[in-house]
VOGU-3710 file (C-alpha; in Angstrom, 3 decimals, decimal comma):
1> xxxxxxxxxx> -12,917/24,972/12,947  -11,724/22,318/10,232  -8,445/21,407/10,177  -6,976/22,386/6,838  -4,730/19,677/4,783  -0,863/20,966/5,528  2,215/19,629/4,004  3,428/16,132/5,858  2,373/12,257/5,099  -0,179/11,732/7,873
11> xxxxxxxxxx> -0,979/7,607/6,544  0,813/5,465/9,099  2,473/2,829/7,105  4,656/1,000/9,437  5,998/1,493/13,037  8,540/2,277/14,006  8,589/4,994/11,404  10,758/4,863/8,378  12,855/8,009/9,946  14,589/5,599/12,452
21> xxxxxxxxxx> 15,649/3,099/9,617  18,815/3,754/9,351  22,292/2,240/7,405  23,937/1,383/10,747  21,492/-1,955/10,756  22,343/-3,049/7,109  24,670/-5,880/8,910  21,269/-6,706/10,784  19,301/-7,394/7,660  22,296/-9,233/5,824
31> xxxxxxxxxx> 22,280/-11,196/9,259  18,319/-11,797/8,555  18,958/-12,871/4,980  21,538/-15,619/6,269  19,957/-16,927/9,377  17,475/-20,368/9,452  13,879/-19,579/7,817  11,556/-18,459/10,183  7,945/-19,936/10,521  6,060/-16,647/9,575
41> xxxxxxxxxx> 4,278/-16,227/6,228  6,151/-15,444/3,356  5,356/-12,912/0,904  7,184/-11,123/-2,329  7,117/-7,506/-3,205  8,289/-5,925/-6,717  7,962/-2,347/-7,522  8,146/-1,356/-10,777  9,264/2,489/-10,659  7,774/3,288/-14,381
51> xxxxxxxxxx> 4,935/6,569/-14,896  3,639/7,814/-18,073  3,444/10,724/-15,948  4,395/12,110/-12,086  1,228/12,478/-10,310  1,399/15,715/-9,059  0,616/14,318/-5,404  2,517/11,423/-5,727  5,981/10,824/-3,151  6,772/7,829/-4,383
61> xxxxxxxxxx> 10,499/6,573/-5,940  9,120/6,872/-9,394  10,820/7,629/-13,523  9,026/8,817/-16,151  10,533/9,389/-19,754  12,493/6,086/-19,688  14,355/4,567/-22,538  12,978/1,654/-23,492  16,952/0,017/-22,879  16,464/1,500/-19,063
71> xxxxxxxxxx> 13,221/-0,652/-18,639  14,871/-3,822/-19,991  17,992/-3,375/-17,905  15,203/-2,524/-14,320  13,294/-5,652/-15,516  16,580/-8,237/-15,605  17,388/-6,832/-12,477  14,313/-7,435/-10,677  14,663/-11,044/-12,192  18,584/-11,341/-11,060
81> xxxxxxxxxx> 17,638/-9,706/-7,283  14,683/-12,539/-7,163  17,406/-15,065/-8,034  19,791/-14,192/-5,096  17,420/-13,432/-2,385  15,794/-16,679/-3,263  19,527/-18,390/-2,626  19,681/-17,248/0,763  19,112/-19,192/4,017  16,459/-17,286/5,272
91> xxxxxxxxxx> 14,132/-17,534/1,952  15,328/-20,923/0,560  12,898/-23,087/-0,312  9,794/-21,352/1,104  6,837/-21,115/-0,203  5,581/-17,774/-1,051  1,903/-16,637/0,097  1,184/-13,483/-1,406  2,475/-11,667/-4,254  2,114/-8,117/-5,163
101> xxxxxxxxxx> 3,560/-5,987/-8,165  3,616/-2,598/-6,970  4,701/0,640/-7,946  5,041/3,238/-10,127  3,234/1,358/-12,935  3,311/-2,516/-13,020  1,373/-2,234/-16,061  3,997/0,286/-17,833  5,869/-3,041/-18,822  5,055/-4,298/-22,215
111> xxxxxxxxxx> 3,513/-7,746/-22,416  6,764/-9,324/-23,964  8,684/-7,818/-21,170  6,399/-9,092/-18,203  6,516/-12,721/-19,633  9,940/-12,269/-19,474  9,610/-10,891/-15,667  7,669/-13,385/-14,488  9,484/-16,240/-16,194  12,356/-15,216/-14,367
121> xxxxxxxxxx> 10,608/-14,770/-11,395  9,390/-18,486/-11,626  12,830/-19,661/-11,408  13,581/-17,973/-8,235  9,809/-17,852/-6,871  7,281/-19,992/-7,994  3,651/-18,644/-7,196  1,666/-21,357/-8,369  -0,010/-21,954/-4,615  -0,371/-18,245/-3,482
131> xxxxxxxxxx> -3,310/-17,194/-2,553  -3,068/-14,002/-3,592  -1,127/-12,573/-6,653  -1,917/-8,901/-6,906  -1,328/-6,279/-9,811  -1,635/-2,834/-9,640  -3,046/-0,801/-13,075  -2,891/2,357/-14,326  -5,915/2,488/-16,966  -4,220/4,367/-19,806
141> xxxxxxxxxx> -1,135/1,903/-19,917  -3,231/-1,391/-20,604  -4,823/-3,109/-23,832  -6,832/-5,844/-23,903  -3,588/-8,583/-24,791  -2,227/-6,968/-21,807  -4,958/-7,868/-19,755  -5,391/-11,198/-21,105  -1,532/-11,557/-20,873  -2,038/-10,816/-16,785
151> xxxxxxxxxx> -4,433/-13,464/-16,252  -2,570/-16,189/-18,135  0,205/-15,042/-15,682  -1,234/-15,921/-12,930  -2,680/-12,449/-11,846  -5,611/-13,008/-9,142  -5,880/-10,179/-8,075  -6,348/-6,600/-10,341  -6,065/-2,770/-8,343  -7,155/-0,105/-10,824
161> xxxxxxxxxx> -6,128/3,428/-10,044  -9,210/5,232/-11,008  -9,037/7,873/-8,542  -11,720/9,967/-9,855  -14,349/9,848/-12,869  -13,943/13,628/-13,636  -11,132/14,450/-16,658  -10,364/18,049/-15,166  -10,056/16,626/-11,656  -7,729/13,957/-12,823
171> xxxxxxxxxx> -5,765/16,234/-15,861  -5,490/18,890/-12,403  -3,804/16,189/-10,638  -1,750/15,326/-12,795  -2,998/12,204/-13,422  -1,540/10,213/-16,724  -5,316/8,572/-17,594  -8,551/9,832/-18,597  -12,365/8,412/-17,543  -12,633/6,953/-21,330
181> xxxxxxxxxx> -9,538/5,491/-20,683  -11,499/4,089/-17,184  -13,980/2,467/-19,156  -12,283/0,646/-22,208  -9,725/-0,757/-19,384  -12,495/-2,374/-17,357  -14,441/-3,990/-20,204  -11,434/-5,669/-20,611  -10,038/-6,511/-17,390  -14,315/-7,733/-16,681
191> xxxxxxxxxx> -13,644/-10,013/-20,271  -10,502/-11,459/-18,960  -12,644/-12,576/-15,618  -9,812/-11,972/-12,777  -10,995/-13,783/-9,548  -11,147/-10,361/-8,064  -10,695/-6,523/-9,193  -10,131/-3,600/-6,861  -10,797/-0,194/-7,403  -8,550/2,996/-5,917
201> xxxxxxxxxx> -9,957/6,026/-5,071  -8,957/9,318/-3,521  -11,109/11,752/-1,784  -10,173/15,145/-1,578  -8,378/15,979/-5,035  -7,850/19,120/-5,821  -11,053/20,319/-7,701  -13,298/17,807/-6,268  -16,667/19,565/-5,053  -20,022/17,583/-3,466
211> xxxxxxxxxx> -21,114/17,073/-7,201  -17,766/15,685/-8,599  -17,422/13,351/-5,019  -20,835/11,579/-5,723  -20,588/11,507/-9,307  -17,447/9,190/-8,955  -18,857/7,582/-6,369  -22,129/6,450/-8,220  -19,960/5,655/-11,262  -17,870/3,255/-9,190
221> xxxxxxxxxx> -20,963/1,491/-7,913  -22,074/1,190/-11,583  -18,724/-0,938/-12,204  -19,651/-3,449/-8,941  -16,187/-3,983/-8,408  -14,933/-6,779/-5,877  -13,435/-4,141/-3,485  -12,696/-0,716/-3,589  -10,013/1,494/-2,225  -10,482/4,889/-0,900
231> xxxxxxxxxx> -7,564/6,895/0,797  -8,120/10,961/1,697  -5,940/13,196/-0,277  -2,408/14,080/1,547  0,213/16,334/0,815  3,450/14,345/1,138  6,202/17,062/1,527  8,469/15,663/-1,964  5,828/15,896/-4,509  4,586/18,419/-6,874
241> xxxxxxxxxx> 2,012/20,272/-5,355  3,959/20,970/-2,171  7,233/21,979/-4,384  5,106/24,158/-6,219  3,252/25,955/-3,019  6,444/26,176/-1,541  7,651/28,321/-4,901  4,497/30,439/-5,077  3,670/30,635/-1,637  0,035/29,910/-2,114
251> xxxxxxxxxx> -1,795/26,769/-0,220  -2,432/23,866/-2,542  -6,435/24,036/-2,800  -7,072/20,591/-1,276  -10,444/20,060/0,489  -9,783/19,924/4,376  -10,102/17,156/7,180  -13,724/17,214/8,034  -14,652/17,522/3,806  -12,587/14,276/2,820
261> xxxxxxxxxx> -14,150/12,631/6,243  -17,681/13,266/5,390  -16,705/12,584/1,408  -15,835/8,855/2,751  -18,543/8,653/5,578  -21,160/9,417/2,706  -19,446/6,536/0,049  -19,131/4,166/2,851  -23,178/4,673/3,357  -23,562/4,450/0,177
271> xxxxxxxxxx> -21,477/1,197/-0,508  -22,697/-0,386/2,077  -26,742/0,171/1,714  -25,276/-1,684/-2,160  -24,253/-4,930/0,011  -20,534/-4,100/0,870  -19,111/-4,698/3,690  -16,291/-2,438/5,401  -12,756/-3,913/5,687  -10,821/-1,255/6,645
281> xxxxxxxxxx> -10,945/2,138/7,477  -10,017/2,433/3,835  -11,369/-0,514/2,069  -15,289/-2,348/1,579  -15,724/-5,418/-0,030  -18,221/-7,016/-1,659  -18,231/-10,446/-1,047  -15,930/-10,959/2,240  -16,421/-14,890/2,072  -14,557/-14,909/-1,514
291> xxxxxxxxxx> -12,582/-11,709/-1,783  -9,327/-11,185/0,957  -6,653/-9,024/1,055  -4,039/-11,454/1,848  -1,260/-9,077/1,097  -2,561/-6,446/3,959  -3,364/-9,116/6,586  -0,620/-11,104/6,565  1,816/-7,969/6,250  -0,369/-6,083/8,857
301> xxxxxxxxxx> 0,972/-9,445/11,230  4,039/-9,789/10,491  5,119/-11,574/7,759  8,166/-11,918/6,127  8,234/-10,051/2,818  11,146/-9,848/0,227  10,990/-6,621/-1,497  12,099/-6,629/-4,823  12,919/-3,257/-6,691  14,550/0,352/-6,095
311> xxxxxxxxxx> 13,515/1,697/-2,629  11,456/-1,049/-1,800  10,662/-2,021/1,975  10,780/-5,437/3,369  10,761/-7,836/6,596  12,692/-10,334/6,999  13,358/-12,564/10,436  12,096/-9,515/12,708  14,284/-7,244/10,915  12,993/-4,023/8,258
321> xxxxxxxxxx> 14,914/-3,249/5,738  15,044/-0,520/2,620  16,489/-0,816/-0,875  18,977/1,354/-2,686  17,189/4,390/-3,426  18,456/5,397/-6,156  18,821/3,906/-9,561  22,621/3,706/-9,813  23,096/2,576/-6,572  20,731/-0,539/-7,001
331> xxxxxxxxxx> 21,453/-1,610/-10,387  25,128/-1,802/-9,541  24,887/-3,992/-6,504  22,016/-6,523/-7,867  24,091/-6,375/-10,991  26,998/-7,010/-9,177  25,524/-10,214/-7,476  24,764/-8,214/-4,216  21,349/-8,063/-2,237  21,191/-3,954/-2,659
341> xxxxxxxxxx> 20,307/-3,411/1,428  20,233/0,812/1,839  18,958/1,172/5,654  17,262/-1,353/7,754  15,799/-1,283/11,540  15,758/-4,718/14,373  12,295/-3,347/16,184  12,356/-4,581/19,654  9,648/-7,037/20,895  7,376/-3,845/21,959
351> xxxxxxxxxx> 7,755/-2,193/18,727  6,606/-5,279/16,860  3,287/-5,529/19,118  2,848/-1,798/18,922  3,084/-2,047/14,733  0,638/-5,177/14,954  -1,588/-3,352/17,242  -1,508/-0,299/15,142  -1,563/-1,343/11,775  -4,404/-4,142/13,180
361> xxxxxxxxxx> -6,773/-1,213/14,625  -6,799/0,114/10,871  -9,541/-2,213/10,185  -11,562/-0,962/13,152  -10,530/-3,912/15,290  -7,670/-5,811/16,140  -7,484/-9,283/18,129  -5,253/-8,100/21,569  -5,874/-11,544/22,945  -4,087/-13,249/20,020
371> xxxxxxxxxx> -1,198/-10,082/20,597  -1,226/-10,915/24,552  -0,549/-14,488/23,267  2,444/-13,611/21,288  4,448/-10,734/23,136  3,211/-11,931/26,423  1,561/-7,954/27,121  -2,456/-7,620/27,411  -2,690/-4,384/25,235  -5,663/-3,929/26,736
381> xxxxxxxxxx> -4,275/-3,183/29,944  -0,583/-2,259/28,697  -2,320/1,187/27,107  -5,593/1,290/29,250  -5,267/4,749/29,658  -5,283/4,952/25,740  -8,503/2,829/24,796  -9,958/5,427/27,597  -9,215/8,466/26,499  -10,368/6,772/22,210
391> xxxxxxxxxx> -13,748/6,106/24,845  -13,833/9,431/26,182  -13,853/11,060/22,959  -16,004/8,902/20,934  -13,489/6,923/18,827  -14,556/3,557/20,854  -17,482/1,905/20,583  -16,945/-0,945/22,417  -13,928/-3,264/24,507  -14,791/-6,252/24,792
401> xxxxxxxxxx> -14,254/-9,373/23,984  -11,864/-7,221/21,505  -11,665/-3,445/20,887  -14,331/-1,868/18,141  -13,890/1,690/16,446  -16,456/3,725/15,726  -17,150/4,533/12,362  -16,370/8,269/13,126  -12,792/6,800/14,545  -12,573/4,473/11,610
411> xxxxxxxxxx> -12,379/7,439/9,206  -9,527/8,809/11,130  -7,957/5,890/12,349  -4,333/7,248/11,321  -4,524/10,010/13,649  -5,592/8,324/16,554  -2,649/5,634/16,081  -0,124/7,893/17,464  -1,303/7,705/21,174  -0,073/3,843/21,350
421> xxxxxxxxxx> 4,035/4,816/19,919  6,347/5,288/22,692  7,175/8,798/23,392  9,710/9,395/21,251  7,498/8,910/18,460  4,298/10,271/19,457  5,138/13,726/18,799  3,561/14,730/15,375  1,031/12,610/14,953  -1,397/12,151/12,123
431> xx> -4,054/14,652/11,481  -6,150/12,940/9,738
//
């Protein structure tokens, strides 16, 4: 029997989990912020909390309705937060990596204010040897001096939020864009000739059937985009559709486990009889000798990353760290010359191999010898008993020189994570 889709994030985003950040370690990040640089890779993060609308399965710190004043004030503060995380010891003179405007809706901001943005930005961070400067897009927010305005920016990097070809599936979702809206955007995002444009997908909307799964499928491969994204639909406790199920006490109709695993079995096929190669257990890519996700790998390893923005997450000097959550709260301390820390964590040593191991095994291998190197612990024999049991049931196809999932373990890579946490975390884990 399937597994239905039940309230609770099952997507394994960090470790240790975000529960056990906590304020108690906000001295520990300020600490992080004034220590020496480290020698890790440095990356920036901005999220930019703007919506046209509130996906109705979105959990993300996100305003909708804004004032255009509101926007201006978010967008100097991102600018003044750049300028005094940039000042401190720990980020001082480095040279950022990666880039990646996140959100929300990067591409909410009007093209006078993201000159402005980045301008700022520049003062603080210059990007000009990054190798990857990515920009997420809603379709129904951009016009073609938009787009042109992101690639004289420096842009390398476009994610489109497609998420599905079909209007009703997307207008039942809550979604702000329709698939005209699709099509206009990438005429002029192909036009403006970005060194590499992603598309995002989810399988497992509400309303999707066999029919509507290929249909988007086939369209995508029509576009022959660079890379493509394809998550299975969750139900995040704080957003819409769980609020509303709660309130009518009806299940939110969204296809279950097995459905959205054969949905992305049968578009991974499909992808990859067109020439792409898998990436992740979430990700194929056309061209893996050009296009990278520089953002993912060197974030998946350990990076440092300065996150920009209300409720963004960072890394800094071994330490994690949260921003003010709230709007108030974070414009009043950047505005105030303050770095706006809300909760952080200082992982031990163990914790930081087990997030590199787990986060690593997300693209269906991970390098253990380069971990054993590091922490000084062979994963390989640390959890033995857990690549045996992955064996056992099939999720393993192979050990040596460097574990391999199978593509059946690939596509639910997030639940299998959970038998590597310590056992304090392990109860609850993913289900997908």
């Amino acid at each position: 029997m399937s597994e239905s889709t039940a309230p609770g994030s099952y997507f394994v985003a960090n470790y240790p989990p975000f529960s056990r950040w906590t304020a108690d370690a906000v001295p520990d990040v300020l600490s992080a912020f004034a220590a020496p640089p480290t020698d890790a890779s440095l990356g920036l993060y901005l999220h930019v909390p703007f919506c046209r609308k509130r996906c109705k399965f979105c959990y993300f710190r996100v305003y909708t309705d804004v004032a255009a004043a509101d926007v201006e004030r978010y967008s100097l503060a991102l600018a003044r937060e750049a300028a005094i995380a940039a000042a401190c010891p720990a980020v001082a003179g480095r040279t950022l990596r990666y880039v990646y405007f996140g959100g929300g809706t990067p591409s909410f901001l009007s093209v006078k204010q993201l000159d402005r943005l980045v301008a700022g930005l520049h003062e603080s961070f210059g990007w000009d040897t990054a190798e990857e400067v990515t920009f997420e897009c809603e379709p129904g927010t951009l016009s073609e001096p938009k787009v042109q305005a992101l690639k004289a920016l420096g842009m390398t990097r476009i994610s489109l939020g497609v998420e599905n070809f079909s209007d009703a599936i997307l207008e039942a979702n809550g979604r702000a864009h329709l698939s005209a809206e699709i099509f206009r955007a990438w005429e002029w995002i192909q036009k403006a000739g970005f060194p590499s444009v992603n598309i995002d997908l989810i399988a497992g909307m509400v309303g999707e059937t066999d029919e509507s799964w290929q249909d988007t499928v086939s369209k995508t491969l029509a576009l022959e985009p660079d890379s493509v994204t394809i998550y299975q639909m969750e139900l995040p406790f704080n957003t819409v559709f769980v609020k509303d199920s709660k309130g009518s006490g009806r299940d939110v109709p969204v296809a279950d486990w097995d459905t959205k695993r054969r949905w992305v079995g049968e578009a991974f096929d499909r992808f990859v009889a067109a020439g792409y190669a898998l990436s992740s257990g979430y990700t194929l890519v056309r061209d893996p000798s050009r296009v990278q996700f520089r953002y993912r790998d060197m974030l998946w390893e350990g990076s440092d990353l300065v996150a920009l923005g209300v409720a963004s997450f960072g890394h800094l000097s071994g330490v994690h760290y949260q921003n003010e959550p709230h709007w108030d709260p974070y414009l009043d301390a950047v505005e105030a010359g303050r770095l706006p820390i809300h909760r952080g964590l200082r992982p031990t040593p163990r914790q930081r191999l087990i997030r590199e191991l787990v986060l690593g095994l997300k693209k269906g291998t991970v390098d253990t010898r380069r971990l054993a190197t590091r922490y000084g612990i062979d994963p390989m024999q640390e959890w033995a008993s857990a690549w045996d049991r992955l064996e056992a049931d099939g999720w393993l196809a192979s050990r040596e020189p460097v574990p391999v999932l199978t593509r059946e373990g690939l596509l639910r890579v997030d639940s299998l994570l959970p038998i590597f946490f310590e056992p304090e975390e392990a109860v609850g884990g993913g289900g997908t």
